[in-house]
C-alpha positions in Angstrom: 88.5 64.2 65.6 89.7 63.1 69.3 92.8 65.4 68.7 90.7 68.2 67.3 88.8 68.0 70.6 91.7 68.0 72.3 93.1 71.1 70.9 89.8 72.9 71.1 89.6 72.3 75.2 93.9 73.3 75.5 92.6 76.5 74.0 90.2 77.2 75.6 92.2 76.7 79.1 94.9 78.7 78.0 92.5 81.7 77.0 91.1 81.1 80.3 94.4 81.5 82.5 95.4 84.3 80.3 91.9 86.2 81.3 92.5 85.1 85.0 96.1 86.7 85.1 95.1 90.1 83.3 94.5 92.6 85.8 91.0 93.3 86.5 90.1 97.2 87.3 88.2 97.8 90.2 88.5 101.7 90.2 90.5 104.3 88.3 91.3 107.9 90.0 92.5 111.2 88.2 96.1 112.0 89.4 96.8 115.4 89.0 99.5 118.4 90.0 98.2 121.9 89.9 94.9 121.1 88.2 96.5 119.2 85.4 96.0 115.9 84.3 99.3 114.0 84.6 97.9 110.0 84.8 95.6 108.0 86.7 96.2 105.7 89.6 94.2 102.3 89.4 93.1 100.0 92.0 92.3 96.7 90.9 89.3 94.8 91.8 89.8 93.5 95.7 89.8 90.0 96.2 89.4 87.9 99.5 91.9 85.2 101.3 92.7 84.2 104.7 95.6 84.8 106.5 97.2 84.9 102.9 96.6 81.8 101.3 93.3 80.7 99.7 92.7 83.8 97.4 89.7 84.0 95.3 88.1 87.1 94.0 84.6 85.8 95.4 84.8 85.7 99.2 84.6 82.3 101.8 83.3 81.9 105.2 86.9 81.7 106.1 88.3 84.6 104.7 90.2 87.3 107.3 91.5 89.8 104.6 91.6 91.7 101.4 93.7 92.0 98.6 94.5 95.2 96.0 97.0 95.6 93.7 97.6 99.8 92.9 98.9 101.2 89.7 100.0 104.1 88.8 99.9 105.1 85.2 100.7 108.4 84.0 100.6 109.7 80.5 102.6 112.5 78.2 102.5 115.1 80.5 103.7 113.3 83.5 105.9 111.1 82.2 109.3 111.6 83.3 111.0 111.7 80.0 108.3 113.5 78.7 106.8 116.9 79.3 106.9 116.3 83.1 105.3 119.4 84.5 105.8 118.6 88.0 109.5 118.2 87.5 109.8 115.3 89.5 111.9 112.7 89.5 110.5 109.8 90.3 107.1 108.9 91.6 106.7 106.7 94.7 103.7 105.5 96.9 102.5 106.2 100.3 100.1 104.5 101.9 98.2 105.5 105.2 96.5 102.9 107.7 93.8 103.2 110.3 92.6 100.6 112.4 90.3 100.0 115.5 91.7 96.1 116.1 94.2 94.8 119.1 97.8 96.3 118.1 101.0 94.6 117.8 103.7 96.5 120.0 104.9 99.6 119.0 101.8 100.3 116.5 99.7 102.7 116.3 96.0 103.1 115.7 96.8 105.4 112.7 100.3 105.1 111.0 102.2 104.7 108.0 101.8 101.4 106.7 105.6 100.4 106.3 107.7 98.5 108.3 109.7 99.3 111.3 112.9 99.6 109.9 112.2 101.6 106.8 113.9 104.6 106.5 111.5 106.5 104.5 107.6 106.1 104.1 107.3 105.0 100.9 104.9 101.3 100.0 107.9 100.7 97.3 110.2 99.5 98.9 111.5 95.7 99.4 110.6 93.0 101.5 107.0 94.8 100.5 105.7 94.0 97.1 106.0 96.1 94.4 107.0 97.1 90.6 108.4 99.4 88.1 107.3 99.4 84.5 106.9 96.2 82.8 106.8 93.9 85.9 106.0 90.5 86.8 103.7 90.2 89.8 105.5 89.1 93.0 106.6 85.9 93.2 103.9 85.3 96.3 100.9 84.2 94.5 99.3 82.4 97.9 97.7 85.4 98.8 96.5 86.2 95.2 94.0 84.9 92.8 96.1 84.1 90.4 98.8 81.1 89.7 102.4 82.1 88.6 104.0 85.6 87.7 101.3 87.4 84.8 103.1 90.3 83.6 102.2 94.2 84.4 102.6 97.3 82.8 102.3 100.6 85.1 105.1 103.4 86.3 104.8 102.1 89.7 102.6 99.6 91.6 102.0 97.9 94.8 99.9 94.5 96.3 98.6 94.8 99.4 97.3 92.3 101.3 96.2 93.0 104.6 94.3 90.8 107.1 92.9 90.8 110.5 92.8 87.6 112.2 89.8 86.8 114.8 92.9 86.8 117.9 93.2 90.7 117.0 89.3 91.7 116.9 88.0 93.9 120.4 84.9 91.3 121.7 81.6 92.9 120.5 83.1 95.7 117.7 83.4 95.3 113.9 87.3 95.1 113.3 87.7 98.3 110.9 90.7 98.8 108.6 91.1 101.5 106.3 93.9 102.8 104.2 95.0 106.1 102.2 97.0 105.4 99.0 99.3 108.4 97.6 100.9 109.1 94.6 104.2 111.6 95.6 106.3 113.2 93.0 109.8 113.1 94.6 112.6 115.6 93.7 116.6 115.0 94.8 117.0 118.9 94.8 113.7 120.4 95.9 110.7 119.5 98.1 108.4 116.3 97.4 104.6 116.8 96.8 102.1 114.4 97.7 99.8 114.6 94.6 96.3 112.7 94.2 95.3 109.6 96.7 92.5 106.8 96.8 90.7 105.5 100.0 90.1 102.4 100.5 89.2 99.4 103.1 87.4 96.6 104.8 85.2 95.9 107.3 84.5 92.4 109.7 81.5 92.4 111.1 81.0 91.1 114.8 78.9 88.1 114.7 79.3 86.8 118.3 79.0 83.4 119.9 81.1 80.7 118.0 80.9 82.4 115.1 83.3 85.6 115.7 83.7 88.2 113.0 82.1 87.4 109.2 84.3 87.4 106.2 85.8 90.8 104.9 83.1 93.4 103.6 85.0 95.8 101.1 84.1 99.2 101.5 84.7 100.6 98.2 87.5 103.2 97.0 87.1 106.9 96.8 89.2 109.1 94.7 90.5 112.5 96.7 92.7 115.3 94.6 94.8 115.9 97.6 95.9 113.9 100.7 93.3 114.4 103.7 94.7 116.2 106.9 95.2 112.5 108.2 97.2 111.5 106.1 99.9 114.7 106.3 99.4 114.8 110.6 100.1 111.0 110.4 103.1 111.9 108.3 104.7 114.8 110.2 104.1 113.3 113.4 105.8 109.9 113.0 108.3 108.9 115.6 109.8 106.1 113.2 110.4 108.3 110.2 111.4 111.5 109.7 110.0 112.6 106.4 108.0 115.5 106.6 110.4 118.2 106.5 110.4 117.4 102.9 106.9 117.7 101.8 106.2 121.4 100.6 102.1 121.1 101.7 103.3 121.8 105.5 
């Protein structure tokens, strides 16, 4: 009886941990090239941390930041070994950010959300965390509310985990942060296009006194079927990477 018990309860936990690794969808947005459907780019349901560690999907007093992990899917028609009507050959992800806190040097209020040293402006790239196909999450899972490596299954992905600490906030604003999330079809013989994007962010609302900025408010993602005029001036005007010769929306 005791062992039947105990089997019962092992069960259970292991049907829990496999519900707590699956990925849990926040919002799903149509991409598409030239009015037709080629997949759809999901954004998982946020979760909250601070300073990347202590990552829950419900959010603590002490949380400074955000968490998303972004999918793209893309079915028959945009697959690349399949119909592929945009012709491209491979599909990558640029991400846009915009915010009003202190800046480290060199930054920018509004600027592509890569690294210094990046040579193009793509979120897929390493050190920054990312996958192809069947993938295990990154290997990181402080700053995410899961344990271990769960397994995903999407043409390409990201996890972002951005966070503004109280040092960074302007005395008496709300620390803003907003991002803009791109699929882009990329060609080795003819121009790139930036396809469909998602918008997305966080707010920290100025408390004053002892008490600072509040925990994280997420703002919700919107769907958009073409990058916003941000977005491309951000792009074409970078100083750090020269990329927009090769985007045909110019």
């Amino acid at each position: 009886m005791q062992l039947k018990i105990l089997i019962s309860i092992l069960c259970l936990l292991y049907t829990a941990a496999l519900k707590a690794a699956e990925l849990e969808v926040g919002k799903v947005c149509p991409v598409t090239y030239q009015t037709e459907s080629i997949g759809i780019l999901v954004f998982s349901k946020e979760w909250y941390h601070s300073s990347r560690s202590n990552a829950r999907y419900i959010p603590g007093d002490n949380a400074t930041g955000i968490g998303l992990e972004i999918h793209l899917i893309n079915n028959v028609t945009g697959h690349l070994t399949g119909q592929n009507i945009a012709q491209c050959d491979r599909y990558r992800l640029l991400q846009v950010r915009k915010t009003n806190s202190r800046l480290l040097p060199g930054e920018k209020p509004v600027q592509i959300d890569v690294p210094d040293e990046f040579l193009d402006p793509f979120y897929d790239n390493a050190p920054l965390e990312h996958g192809y196909g069947v993938h295990p999450t990154p290997r990181d899972d402080q700053d995410k509310p899961w344990s271990g490596q769960p397994k995903r299954a999407s043409t390409v992905a990201i996890y972002d985990t951005p966070y503004v600490s109280d040092s960074y906030g302007v005395e008496g604003k709300d620390i803003e942060v907003k991002f803009e999330t791109c699929v882009v079809c990329e060609r080795d013989r003819s121009y790139d296009n930036i396809l469909s994007c998602g918008s997305w962010g966080y707010k920290r609302e100025y408390m004053g006194g002892m008490t600072g900025w509040a925990e994280p408010e997420f703002n919700g993602v919107q769907c958009h079927a073409k990058p916003s005029e941000t977005l491309k001036e951000t792009v074409n005007l970078s100083n750090r990477i020269e990329y927009s010769y090769w985007i045909n929306w110019r």
